[in-house]
mmCIF file of the C-alpha atoms, coordinates in Angstrom:
data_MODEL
# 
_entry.id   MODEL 
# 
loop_
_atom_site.group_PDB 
_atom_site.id 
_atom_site.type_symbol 
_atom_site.label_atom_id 
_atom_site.label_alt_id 
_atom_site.label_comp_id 
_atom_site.label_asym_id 
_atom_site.label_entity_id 
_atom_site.label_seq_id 
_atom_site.pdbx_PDB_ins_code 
_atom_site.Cartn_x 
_atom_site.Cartn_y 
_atom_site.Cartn_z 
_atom_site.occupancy 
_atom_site.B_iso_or_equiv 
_atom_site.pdbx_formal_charge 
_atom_site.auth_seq_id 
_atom_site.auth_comp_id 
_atom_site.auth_asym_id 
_atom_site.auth_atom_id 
_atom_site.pdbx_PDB_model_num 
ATOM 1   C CA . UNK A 1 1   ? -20.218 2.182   10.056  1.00 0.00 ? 1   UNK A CA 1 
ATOM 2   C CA . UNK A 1 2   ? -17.388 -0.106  11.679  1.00 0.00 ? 2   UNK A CA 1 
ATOM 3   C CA . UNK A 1 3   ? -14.421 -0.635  9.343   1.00 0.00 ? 3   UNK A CA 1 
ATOM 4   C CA . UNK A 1 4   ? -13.405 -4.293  9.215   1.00 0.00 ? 4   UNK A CA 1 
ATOM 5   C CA . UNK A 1 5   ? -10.259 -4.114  6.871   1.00 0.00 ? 5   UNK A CA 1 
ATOM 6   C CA . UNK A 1 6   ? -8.541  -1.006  6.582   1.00 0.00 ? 6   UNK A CA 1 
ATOM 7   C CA . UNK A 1 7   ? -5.847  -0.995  3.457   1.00 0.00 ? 7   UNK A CA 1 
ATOM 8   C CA . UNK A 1 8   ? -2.872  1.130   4.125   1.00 0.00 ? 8   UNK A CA 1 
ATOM 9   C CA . UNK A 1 9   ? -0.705  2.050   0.523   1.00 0.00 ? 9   UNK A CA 1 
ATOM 10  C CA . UNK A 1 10  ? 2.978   2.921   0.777   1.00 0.00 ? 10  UNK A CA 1 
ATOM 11  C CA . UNK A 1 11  ? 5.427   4.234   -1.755  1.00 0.00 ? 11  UNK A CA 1 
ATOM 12  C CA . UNK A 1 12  ? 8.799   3.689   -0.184  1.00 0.00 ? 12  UNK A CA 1 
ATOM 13  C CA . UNK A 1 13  ? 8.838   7.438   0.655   1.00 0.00 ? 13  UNK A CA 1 
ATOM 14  C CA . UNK A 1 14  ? 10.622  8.494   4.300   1.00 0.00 ? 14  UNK A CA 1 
ATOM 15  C CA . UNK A 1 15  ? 6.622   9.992   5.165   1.00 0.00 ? 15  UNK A CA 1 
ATOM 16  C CA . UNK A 1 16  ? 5.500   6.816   4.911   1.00 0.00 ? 16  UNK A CA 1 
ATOM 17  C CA . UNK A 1 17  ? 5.588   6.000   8.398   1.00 0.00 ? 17  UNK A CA 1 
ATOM 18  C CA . UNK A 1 18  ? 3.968   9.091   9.512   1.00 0.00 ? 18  UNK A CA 1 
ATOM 19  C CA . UNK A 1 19  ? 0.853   8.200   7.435   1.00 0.00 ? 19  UNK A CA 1 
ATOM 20  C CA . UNK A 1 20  ? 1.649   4.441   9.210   1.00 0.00 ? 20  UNK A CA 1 
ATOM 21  C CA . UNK A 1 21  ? 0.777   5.298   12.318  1.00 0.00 ? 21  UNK A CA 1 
ATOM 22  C CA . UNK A 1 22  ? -2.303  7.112   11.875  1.00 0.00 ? 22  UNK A CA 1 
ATOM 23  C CA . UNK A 1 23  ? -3.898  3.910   9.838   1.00 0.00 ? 23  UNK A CA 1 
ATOM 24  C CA . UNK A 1 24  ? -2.315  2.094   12.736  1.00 0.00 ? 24  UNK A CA 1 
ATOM 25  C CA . UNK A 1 25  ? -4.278  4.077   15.264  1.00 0.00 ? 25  UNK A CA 1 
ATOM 26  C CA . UNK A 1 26  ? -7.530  3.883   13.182  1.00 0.00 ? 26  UNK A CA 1 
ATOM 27  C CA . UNK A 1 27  ? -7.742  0.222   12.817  1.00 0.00 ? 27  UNK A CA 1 
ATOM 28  C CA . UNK A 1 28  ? -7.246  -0.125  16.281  1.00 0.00 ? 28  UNK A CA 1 
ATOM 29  C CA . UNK A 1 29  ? -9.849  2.238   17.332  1.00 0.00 ? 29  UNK A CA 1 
ATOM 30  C CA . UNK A 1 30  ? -12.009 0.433   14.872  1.00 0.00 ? 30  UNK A CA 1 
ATOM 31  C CA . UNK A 1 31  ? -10.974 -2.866  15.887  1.00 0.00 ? 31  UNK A CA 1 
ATOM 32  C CA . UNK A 1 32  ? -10.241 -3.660  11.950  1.00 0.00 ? 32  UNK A CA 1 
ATOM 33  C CA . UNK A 1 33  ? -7.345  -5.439  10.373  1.00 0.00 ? 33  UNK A CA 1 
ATOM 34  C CA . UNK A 1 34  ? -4.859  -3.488  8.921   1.00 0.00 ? 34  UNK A CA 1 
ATOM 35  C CA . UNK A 1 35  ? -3.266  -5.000  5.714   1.00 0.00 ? 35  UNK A CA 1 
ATOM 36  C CA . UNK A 1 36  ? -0.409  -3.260  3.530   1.00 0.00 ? 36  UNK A CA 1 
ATOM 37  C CA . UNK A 1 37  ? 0.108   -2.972  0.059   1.00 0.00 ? 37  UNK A CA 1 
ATOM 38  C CA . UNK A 1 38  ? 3.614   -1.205  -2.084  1.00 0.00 ? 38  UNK A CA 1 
ATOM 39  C CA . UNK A 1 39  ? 3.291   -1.404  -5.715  1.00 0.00 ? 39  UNK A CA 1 
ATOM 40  C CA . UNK A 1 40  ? 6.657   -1.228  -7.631  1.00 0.00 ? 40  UNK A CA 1 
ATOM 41  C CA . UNK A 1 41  ? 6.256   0.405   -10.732 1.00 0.00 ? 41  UNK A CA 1 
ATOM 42  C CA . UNK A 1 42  ? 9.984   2.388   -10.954 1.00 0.00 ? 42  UNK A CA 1 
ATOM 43  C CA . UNK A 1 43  ? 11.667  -0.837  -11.411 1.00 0.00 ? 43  UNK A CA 1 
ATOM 44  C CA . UNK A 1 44  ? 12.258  -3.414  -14.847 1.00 0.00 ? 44  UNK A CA 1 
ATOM 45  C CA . UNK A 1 45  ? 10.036  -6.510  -13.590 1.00 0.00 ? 45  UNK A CA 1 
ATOM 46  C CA . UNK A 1 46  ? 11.755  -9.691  -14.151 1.00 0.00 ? 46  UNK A CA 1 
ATOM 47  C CA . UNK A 1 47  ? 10.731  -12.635 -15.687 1.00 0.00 ? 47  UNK A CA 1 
ATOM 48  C CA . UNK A 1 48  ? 8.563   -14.271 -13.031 1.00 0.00 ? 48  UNK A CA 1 
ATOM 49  C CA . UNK A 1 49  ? 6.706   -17.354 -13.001 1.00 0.00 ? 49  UNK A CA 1 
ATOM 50  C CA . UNK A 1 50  ? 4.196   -15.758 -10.202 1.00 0.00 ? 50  UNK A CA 1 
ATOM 51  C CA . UNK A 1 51  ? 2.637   -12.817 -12.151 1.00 0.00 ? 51  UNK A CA 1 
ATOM 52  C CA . UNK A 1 52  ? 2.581   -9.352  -10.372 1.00 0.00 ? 52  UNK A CA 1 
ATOM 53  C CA . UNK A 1 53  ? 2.526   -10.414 -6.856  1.00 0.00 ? 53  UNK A CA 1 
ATOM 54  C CA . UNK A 1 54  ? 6.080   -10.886 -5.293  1.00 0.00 ? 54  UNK A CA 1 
ATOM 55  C CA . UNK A 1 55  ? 6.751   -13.791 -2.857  1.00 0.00 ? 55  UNK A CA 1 
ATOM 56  C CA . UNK A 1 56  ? 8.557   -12.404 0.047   1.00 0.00 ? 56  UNK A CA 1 
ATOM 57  C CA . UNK A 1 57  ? 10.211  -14.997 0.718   1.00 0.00 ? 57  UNK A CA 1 
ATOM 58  C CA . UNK A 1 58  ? 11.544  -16.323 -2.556  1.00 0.00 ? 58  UNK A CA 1 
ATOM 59  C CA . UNK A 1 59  ? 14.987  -15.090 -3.338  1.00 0.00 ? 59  UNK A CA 1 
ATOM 60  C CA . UNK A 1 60  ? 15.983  -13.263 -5.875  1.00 0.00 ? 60  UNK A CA 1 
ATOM 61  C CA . UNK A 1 61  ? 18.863  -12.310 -8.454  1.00 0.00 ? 61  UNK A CA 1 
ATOM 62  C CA . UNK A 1 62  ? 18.086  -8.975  -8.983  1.00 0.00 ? 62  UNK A CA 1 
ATOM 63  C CA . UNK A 1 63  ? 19.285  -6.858  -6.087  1.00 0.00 ? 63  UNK A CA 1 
ATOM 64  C CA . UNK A 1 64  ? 16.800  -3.768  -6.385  1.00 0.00 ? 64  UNK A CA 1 
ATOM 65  C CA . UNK A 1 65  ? 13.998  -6.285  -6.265  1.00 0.00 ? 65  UNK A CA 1 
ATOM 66  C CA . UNK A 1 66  ? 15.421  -8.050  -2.945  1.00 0.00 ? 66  UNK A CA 1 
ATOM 67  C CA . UNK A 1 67  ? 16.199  -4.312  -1.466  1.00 0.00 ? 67  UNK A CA 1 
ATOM 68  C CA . UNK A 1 68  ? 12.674  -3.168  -1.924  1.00 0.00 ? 68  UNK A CA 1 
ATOM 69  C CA . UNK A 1 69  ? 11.464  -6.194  -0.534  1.00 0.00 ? 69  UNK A CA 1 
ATOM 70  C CA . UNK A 1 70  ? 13.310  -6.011  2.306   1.00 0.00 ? 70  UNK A CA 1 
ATOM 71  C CA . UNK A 1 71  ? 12.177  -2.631  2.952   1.00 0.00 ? 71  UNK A CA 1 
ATOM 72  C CA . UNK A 1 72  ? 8.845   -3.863  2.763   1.00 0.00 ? 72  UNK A CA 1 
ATOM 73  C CA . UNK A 1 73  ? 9.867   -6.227  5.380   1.00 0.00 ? 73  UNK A CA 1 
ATOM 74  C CA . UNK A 1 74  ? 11.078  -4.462  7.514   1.00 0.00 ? 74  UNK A CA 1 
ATOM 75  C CA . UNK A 1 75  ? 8.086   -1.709  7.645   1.00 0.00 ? 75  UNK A CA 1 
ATOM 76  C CA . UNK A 1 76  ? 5.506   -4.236  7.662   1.00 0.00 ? 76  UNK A CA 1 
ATOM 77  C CA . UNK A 1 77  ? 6.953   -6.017  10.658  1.00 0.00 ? 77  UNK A CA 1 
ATOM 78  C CA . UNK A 1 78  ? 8.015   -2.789  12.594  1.00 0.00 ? 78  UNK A CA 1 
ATOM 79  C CA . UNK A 1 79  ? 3.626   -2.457  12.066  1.00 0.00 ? 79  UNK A CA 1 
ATOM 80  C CA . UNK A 1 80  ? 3.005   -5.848  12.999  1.00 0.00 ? 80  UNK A CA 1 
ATOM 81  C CA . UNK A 1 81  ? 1.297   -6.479  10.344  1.00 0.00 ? 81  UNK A CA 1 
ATOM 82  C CA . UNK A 1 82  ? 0.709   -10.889 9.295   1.00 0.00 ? 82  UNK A CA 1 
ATOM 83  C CA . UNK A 1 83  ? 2.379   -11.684 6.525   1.00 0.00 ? 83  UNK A CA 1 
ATOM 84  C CA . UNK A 1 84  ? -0.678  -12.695 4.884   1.00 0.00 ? 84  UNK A CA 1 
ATOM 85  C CA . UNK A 1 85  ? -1.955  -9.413  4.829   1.00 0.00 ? 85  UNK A CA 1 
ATOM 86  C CA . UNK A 1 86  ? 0.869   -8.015  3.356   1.00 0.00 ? 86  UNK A CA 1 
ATOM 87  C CA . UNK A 1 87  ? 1.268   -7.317  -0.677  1.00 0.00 ? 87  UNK A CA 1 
ATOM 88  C CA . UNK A 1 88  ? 4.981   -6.794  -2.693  1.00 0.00 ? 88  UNK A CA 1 
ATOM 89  C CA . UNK A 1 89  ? 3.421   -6.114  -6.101  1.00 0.00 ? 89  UNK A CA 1 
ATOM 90  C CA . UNK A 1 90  ? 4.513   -5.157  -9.359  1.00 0.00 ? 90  UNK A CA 1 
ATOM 91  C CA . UNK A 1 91  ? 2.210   -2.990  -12.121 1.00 0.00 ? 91  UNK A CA 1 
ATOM 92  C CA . UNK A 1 92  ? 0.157   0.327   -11.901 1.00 0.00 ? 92  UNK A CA 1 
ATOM 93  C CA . UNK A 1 93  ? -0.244  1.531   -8.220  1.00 0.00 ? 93  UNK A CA 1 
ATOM 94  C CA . UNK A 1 94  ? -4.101  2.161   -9.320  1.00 0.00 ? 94  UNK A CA 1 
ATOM 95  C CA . UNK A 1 95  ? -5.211  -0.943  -11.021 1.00 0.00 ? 95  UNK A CA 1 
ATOM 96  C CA . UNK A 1 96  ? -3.529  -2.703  -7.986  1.00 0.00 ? 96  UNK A CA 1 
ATOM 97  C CA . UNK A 1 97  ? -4.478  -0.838  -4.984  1.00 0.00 ? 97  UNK A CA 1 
ATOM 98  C CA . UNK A 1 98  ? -7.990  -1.460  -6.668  1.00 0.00 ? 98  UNK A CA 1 
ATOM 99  C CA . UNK A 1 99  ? -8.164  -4.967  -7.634  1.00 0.00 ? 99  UNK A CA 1 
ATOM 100 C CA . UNK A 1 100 ? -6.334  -5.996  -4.418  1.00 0.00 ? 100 UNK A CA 1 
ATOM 101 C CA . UNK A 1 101 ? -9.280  -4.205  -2.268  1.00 0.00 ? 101 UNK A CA 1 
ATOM 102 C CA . UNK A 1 102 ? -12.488 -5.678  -4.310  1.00 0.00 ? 102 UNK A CA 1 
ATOM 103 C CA . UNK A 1 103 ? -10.576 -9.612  -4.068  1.00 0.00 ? 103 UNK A CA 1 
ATOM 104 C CA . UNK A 1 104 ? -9.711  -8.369  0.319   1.00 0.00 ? 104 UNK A CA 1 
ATOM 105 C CA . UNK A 1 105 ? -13.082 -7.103  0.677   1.00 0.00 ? 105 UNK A CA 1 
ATOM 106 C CA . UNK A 1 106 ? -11.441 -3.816  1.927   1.00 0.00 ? 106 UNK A CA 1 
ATOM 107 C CA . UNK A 1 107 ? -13.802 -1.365  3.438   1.00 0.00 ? 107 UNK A CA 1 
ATOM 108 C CA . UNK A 1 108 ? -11.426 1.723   3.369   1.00 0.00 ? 108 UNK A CA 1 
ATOM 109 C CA . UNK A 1 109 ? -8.151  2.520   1.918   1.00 0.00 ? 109 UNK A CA 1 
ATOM 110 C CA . UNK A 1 110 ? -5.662  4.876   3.328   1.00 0.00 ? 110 UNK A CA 1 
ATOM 111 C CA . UNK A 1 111 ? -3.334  6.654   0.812   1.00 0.00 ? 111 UNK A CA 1 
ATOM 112 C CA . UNK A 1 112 ? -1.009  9.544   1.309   1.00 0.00 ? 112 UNK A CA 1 
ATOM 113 C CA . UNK A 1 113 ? -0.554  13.155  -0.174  1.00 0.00 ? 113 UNK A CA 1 
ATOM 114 C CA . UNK A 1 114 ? 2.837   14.201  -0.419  1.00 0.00 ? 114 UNK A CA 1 
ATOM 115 C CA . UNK A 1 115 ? 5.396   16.879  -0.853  1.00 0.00 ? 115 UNK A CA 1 
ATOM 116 C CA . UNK A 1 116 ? 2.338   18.813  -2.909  1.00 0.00 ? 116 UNK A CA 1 
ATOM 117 C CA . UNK A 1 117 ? 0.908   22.295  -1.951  1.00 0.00 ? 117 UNK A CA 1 
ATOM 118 C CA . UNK A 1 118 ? -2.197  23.903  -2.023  1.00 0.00 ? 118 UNK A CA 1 
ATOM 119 C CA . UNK A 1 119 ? -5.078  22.266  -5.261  1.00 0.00 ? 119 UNK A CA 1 
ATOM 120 C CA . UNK A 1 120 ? -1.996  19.640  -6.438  1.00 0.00 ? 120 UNK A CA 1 
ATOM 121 C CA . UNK A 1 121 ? -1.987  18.134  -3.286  1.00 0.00 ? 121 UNK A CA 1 
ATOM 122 C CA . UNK A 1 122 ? -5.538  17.127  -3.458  1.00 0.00 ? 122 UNK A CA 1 
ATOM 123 C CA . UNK A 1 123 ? -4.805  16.291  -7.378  1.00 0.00 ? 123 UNK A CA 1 
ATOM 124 C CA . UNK A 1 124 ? -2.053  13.860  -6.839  1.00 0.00 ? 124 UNK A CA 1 
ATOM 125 C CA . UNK A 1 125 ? -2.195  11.004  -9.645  1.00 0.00 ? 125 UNK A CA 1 
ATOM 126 C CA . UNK A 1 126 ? -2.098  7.892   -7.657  1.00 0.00 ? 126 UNK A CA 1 
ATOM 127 C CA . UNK A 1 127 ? -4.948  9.728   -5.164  1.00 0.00 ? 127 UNK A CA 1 
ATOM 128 C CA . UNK A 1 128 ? -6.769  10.923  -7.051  1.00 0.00 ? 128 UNK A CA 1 
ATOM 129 C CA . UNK A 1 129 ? -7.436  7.708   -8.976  1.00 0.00 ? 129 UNK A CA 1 
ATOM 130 C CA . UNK A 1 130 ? -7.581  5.458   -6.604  1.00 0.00 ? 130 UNK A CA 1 
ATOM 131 C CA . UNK A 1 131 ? -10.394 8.018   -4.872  1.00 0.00 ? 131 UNK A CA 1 
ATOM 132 C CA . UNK A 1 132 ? -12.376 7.808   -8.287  1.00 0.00 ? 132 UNK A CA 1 
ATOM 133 C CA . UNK A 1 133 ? -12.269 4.365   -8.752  1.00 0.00 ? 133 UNK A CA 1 
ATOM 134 C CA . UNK A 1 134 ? -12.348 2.762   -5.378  1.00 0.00 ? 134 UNK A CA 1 
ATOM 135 C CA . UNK A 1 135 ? -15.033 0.387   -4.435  1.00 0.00 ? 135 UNK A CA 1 
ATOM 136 C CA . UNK A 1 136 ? -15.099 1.298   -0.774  1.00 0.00 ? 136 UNK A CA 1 
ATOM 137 C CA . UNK A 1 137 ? -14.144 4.834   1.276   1.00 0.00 ? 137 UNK A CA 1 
ATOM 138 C CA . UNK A 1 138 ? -10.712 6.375   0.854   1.00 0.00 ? 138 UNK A CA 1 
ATOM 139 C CA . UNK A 1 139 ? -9.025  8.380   3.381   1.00 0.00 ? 139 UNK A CA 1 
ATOM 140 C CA . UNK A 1 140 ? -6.319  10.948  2.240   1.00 0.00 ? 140 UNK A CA 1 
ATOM 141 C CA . UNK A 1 141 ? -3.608  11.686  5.201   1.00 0.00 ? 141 UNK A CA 1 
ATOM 142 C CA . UNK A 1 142 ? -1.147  14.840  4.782   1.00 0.00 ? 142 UNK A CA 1 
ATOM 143 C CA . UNK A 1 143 ? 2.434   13.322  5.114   1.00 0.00 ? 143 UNK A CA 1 
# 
């Protein structure tokens, strides 16, 4: 099997782009589109009128909220990735990794283990979740 849209999840850590570049690699070598998804969940959400997903380019008041988006920015562009496949969304990294692949007709996600040793790094929440509930293949990279 070809993959056709690879997912790639980030957390804002500094591995990040080490996991980056191997999705980066893979949907080239597969010839798939690589979209990006960052779920804040360690910040208050404001009151929106656009639900969970965050406009990127709609200002804001609240200065965490314009720092991780510009953050998000930034590493989506230093990927290339179109800004229609990328995803600023607040809620619970599981429910939205998951939703976001059944409505984008992903075909694998890529999510990292970090800063975990030994059975806890295969037993990481966010991981292991998304590896339970996922509607297509997962792929785990070390970070």
């Amino acid at each position: 099997m070809t993959y056709q849209h690879i997912l790639l999840t980030t957390d804002g850590s500094n591995q990040d782009w080490q996991m980056a570049e191997k999705a980066q690699q893979l949907a080239t070598l597969a010839h798939a589109k690589l979209s990006l998804i960052h779920v804040i969940d360690a910040i208050p959400m404001p009151d929106t009128s656009y639900g969970t997903i965050i406009p990127l380019q709609q200002a804001s008041d609240d200065e965490l909220l314009n720092a991780e988006k510009q953050a998000f920015t930034d590493f989506a562009d230093r990927l290339s990735i179109k800004p229609d496949s990328r995803w600023l969304v607040f809620g619970v990294p599981v429910d939205e990794i998951i939703d976001l692949a059944k409505h984008q007709h992903v075909d694998l996600i890529i999510v990292g283990l970090h800063s975990r040793h030994g059975l806890a790094r295969l037993l990481t929440p966010t991981a292991n979740k998304v590896l339970q509930h996922a509607p297509c293949d997962v792929l785990a990279i070390r970070c």
